[in-house]
N, C-alpha and C positions, 0 to 999 in steps of 0.2 A: 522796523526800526529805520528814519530816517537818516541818514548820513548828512554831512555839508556839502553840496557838490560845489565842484569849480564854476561850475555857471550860473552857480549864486552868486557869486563875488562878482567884480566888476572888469570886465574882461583885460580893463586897460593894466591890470595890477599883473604885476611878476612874482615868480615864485622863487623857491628854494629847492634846488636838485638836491640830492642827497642818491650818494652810490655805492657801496663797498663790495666789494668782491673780496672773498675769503674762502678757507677750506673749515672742515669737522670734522669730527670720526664718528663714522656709521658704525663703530663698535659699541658706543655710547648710548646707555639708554637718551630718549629724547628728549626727556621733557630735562634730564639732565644737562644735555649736549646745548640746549638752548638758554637754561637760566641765564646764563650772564649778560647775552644779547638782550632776549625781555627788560634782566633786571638792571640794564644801563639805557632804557627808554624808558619805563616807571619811574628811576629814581633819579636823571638826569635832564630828561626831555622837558625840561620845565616850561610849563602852560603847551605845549605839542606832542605828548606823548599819546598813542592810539587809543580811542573809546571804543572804536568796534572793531570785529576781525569778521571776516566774510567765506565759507566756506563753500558751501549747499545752502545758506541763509545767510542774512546778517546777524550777530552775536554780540552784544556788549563787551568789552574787552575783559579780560578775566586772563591766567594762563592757560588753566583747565579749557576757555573757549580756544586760545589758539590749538593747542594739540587736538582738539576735537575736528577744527576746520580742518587743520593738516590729516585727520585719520579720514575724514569726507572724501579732501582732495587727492589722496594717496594714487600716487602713479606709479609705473616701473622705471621711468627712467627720471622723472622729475616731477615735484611737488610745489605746487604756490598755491600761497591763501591774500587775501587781501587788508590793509590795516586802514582804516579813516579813522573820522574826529564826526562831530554831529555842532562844532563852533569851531570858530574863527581859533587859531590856522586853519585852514582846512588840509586834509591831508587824503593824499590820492598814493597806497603805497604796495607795494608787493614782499612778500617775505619767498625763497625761493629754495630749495632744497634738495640739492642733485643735480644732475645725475653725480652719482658716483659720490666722492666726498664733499662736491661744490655747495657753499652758503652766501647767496646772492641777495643783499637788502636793497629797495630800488625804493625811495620817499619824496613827494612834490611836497612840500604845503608853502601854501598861499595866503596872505600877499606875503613878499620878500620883507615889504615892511614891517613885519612882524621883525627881523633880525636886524634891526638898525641900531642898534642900541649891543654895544662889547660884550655886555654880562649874554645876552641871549645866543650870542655868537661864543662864547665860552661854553657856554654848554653844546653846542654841538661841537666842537672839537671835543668837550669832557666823552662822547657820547661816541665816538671815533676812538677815542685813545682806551675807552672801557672794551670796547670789541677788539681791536687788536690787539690788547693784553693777554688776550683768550685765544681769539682765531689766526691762524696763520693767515695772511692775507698777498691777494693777489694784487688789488687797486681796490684806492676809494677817492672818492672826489667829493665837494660840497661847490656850487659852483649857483649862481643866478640864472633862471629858466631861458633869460635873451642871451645869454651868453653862451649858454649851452648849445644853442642854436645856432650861432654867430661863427662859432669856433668849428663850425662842422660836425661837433661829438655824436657818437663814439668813432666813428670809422675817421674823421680826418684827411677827407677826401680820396680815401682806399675804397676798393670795391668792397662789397659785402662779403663777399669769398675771402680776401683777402684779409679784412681786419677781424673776422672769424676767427682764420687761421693762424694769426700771428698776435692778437690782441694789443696789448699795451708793451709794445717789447724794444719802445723808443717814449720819451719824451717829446709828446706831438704837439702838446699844449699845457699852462700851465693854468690852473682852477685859482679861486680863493684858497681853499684843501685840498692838499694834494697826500695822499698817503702811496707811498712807493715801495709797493713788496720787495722782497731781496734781491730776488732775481733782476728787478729794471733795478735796483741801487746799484750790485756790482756790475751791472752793464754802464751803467753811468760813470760811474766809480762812487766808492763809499766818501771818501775825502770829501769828494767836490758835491756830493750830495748833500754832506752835513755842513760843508761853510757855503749854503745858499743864501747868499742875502733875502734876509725878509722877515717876515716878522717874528716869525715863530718856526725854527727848526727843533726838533728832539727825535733822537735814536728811541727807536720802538722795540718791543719785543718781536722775536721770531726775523730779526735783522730787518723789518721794515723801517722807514725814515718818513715823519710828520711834516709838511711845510704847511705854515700859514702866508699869507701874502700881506696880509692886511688886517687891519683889527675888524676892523666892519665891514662885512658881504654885502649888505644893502648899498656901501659907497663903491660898488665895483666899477662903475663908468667914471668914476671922478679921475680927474687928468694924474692926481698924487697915487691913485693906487694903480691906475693905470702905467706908471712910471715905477713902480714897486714890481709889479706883475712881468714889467718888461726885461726890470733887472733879473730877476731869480729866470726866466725863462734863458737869458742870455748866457747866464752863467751856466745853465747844466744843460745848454747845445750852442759850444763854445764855434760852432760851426754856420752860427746864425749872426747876423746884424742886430747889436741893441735898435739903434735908430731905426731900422727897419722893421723891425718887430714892434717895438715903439707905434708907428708909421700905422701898423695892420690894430693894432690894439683902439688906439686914437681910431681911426673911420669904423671900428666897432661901435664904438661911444656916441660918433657922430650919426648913426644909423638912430640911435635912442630918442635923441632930442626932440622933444613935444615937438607936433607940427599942429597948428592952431586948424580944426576944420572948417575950410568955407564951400561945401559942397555946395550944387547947384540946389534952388531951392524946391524943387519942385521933387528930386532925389533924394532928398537926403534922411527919408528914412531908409529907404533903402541903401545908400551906398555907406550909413552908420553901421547897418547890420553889416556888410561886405566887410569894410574896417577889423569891426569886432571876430569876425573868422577867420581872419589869418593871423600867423604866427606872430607873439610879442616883437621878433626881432626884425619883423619886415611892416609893422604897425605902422608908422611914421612915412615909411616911405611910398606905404600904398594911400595915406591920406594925401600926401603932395600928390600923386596920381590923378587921385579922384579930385581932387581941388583942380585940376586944370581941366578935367572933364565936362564937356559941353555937350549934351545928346541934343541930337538934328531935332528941331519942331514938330510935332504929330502933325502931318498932311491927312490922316485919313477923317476927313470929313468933307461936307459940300452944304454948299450954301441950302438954307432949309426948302427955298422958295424954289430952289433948282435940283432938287433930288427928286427921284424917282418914288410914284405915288405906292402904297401899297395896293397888291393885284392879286391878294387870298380871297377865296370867296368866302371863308367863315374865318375872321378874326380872331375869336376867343381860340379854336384850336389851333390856331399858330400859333400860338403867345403859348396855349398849353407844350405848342411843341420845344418851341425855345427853352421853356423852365424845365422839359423832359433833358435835351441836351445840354446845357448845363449842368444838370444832378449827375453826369458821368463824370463833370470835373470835382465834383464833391465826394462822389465814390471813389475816386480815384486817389484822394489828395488828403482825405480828412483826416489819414492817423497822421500825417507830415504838419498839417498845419490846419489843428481844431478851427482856426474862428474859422475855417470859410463858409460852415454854414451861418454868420452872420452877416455874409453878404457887406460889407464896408471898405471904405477904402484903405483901410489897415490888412484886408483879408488881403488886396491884389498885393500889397507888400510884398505879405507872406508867400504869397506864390512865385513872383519877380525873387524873391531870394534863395524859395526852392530849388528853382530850375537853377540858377545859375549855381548856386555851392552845388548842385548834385551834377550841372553838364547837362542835361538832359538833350541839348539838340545835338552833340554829338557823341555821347553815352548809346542810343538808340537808334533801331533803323530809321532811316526818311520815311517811311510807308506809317511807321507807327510813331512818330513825330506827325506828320501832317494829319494824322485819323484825331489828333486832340487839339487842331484847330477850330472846328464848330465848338468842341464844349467851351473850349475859353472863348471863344466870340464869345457866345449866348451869356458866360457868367459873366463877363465885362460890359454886356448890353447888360444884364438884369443890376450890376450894381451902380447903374447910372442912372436907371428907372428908380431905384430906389431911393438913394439917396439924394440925385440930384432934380428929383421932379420927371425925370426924362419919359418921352414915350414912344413904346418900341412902333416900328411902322415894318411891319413884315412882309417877305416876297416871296413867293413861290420857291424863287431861291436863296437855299437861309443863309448863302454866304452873303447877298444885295440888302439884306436885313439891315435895318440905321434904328438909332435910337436920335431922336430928338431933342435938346438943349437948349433953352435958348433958340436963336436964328440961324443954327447950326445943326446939319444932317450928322450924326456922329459914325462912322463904320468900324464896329466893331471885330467884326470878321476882317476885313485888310488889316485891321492892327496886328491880331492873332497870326496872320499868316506870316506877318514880317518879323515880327515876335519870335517865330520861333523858326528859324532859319539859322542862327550858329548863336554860340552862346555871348560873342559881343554882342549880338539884334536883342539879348535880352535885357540890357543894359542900355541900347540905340534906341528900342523902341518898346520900351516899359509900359508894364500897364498900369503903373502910378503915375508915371507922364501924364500917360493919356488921360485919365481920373481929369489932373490937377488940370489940365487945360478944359478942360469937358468944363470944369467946375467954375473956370473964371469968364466962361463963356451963358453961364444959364439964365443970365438977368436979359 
C-alpha cells in the first residue's frame, strides 16, 4: 500500500504540526480507552483524517487495523504505530502509548495550505477539544512546521536533559493552539490564563485552558497575527516585553519571505537540490546564500595541443581499465543515486549532492576519501566521453589521464582530487561545473 510521502509535495510548501500530550487508564480495555481519540479523527478530521495505520505492515485504516498495529508493536515500556493518508494532505504521524499511563498524538500534514481557510482550522481545534474532553492532558499545540522550527520547539533553547526533565512547566512560546493542562494553568494562574487576549479562550475539562490566537494558521507570519500572538504571549509572561517579543516574532516572519533564486548558472541544479534539503525555516536564507555564491573557474585543463601524448602501449586495455575504475563508483553509489549508471550530466548532480548532504570528505578517513579519487576521475572522464564527443587519451598513470573536448585537454583526476578535500571543495569544485564548462568548450 502506497502512502503520500512528504517528498511528493513540493518541498517549498509548510506544513501543520499537531501535538497533544495527555494521560489514559491502563485499567481500560483498549480499543475502549481509544474510541474517542479515533472517533474525533473519523468524525472531525474533515478531508485529513488517516487512511493507513502502519504496524509490521501498512494497513488501510480501519480501528480493528489500528489495535492490530498496536498488538504488532507492543513493547514494555512504550508503543507506537504510524497514521498517513495515500492524498493530499499528506500526513506523517505517530500514535504513542506509554510508558505507564502516557497518550502521546504527534501529526504533520502537508501543505499548511490545506488550513487556510477558518472552517478547516475549526475543525482542528473541534479535534483538540474532542480529546480533552476525554483525556487528561499535559500540552497540545497546533502550530505551522517554520514556526515550529523558529521558535526552537520543544526544548526552547534547554538542553535535552533539561527540557526532558522539567517539560512544559513555564510558558516558553506561544503556538496558534495552545492547550495548557492544569498544572502550567495554575502555575500561570487560572485568572490570567483565561482573560488571554486572543481569539479564542475556553476552560476545558480536567482544568485544562484552550487558546486560539488567531482564526487562520496558515496567516501565522502575517504582521496582524503576529501582533495577536505577541499580545497573549505578553500577557501570560507578564515578565516579558510586548515590543520585544513583538521585535523576535516580526524577524521570524522576516526569515520567511520569498527570496527570488538567481543561483549561478552553471549550479543551479545542484545548489536547487541544497535549497530544497534544509529546513522550511532556514529556506530563504540559504537561497540569499547561494545567490551570492561564485565557485572559482575549473583550471584543471590544458591547452589540447600542449598536453601530454598518450604513452600505453595497448590502448583499448586502458580505456578497459578506466571503465573497470569507474564501475567502483557505481558500486559504490547506485542504491544513493540510481541514474549513475546512466552516465549524464544529471548523474554528476546527483553525486555533487550526495557527498555534500551526507559530508562525506569529513564524515570519513583521508586514506578512504582519497582511495575514491580514481573512480570519480574515470566516471567524470567517461561522462564527457559520452556525452560531450570527448576522447579519453590515457597514461600510464591514470591520475595524467585527460579527456579531450574541443581544443581543450580536460583532467579529470586533478578535479577529483580537489573535489573532494573538505566539503566546501564540493561545492568550489563541482563536478557539474566542470561538465558545463567541458561542454561550452567542445565546439
Amino acid at each position: 500500500m502506497k502512502v503520500l510521502d512528504f517528498q511528493d509535495l513540493p518541498p517549498a510548501d509548510d506544513e501543520l504540526v499537531l501535538s497533544f500530550k495527555g494521560t489514559h487508564d491502563p485499567r481500560t480495555a483498549l480499543d475502549h480507552e481509544l474510541e474517542p481519540l479515533l472517533e474525533a479523527l473519523e468524525t472531525r478530521a474533515a478531508g485529513w483524517r488517516p487512511e493507513v495505520v502502519e504496524g509490521k505492515r501498512y494497513r488501510k485504516y480501519s480501528r480493528a487495523a489500528v489495535l492490530k498495529c498496536l498488538e504488532e508493536e507492543r513493547d514494555e515500556r512504550a508503543t507506537s504505530i504510524g497514521l498517513y493518508r495515500t492524498k493530499a494532505p499528506a500526513m506523517g504521524g505517530m500514535l504513542r502509548i506509554g510508558p505507564e499511563t502516557e497518550l502521546n498524538v504527534y501529526l504533520l500534514l502537508k501543505p499548511l495550505s490545506f488550513f487556510a481557510a477558518e472552517e478547516s482550522c475549526r475543525d482542528v481545534v473541534d479535534v483538540f477539544r474532542a480529546w480533552t474532553a476525554y483525556y487528561p492532558v499535559t500540552y497540545g499545540h497546533a502550530t505551522a512546521g517554520a514556526e515550529f522550527e523558529l521558535s526552537g520547539a520543544p526544548a526552547y533553547g534547554r538542553t535535552q536533559e533539561t527540557w526532558l526533565r522539567d517539560g512544559f512547566d513555564k510558558v516558553y512560546d506561544v503556538c496558534w493552539l495552545n492547550i495548557f493542562g492544569p498544572k502550567l494553568v495554575e502555575a500561570v494562574g487560572r485568572q490570567r490564563v483565561l482573560s488571554t487576549p486572543a481569539h479564542r479562550v475556553e476552560e476545558l475539562p480536567h482544568g485544562a485552558v484552550l487558546i486560539v490566537t488567531w482564526p487562520i494558521v496558515a496567516e501565522f507570519a502575517s504582521d496582524e497575527a503576529r501582533q495577536a500572538q505577541a499580545r497573549a504571549f505578553a500577557h501570560l509572561r507578564p515578565d516579558l516585553d510586548y515590543e520585544t517579543i513583538l521585535r523576535t516574532l516580526r524577524e521570524r516572519s522576516a526569515k520567511l519571505v520569498p527570496v527570488e533564486p538567481r543561483f549561478h548558472p552553471d549550479l543551479a541544479p545542484l545548489l536547487s537540490r541544497i535549497v530544497d534539503s534544509v529546513p522550511l525555516s532556514e529556506r530563504q536564507t540559504k537561497i540569499a546564500e547561494l545567490n551570492a555564491y561564485r565557485p572559482p573557474e575549473p583550471e584543471e585543463w590544458l591547452p589540447a595541443d600542449a598536453a601530454p601524448l598518450s604513452d600505453v602501449p595497448d590502448r583499448e586495455a586502458a580505456l578497459d581499465r578506466i571503465g573497470y575504475v569507474a564501475e567502483h563508483l557505481v558500486a559504490l553509489l547506485h542504491k544513493k543515486v540510481p541514474d549513475i549508471f546512466k552516465e549524464t550530466p544529471g548523474s554528476l548532480t546527483d553525486i555533487d549532492f550526495t557527498f555534500w548532504r551526507e559530508t562525506w570528505p569529513s564524515t570519513f578517513e583521508r586514506e578512504k576519501i582519497d582511495r575514491l579519487v580514481p573512480p570519480i576521475g574515470s566516471y567524470l572522464g567517461e561522462v564527457l566521453v559520452r556525452n560531450l564527443g570527448g576522447e579519453w587519451v590515457p597514461r600510464k598513470k591514470l591520475e595524467e589521464s585527460q579527456v579531450r573536448v574541443g581544443n581543450r585537454a580536460w583532467l579529470p583526476f586533478v578535479r577529483a582530487w580537489r573535489y573532494m578535500r573538505t566539503n566546501q571543495s564540493l561545492l568550489d569544485h563541482s563536478l557539474t561545473q566542470f561538465y558545463r564548462e567541458a561542454e561550452r568548450h567542445r565546439d
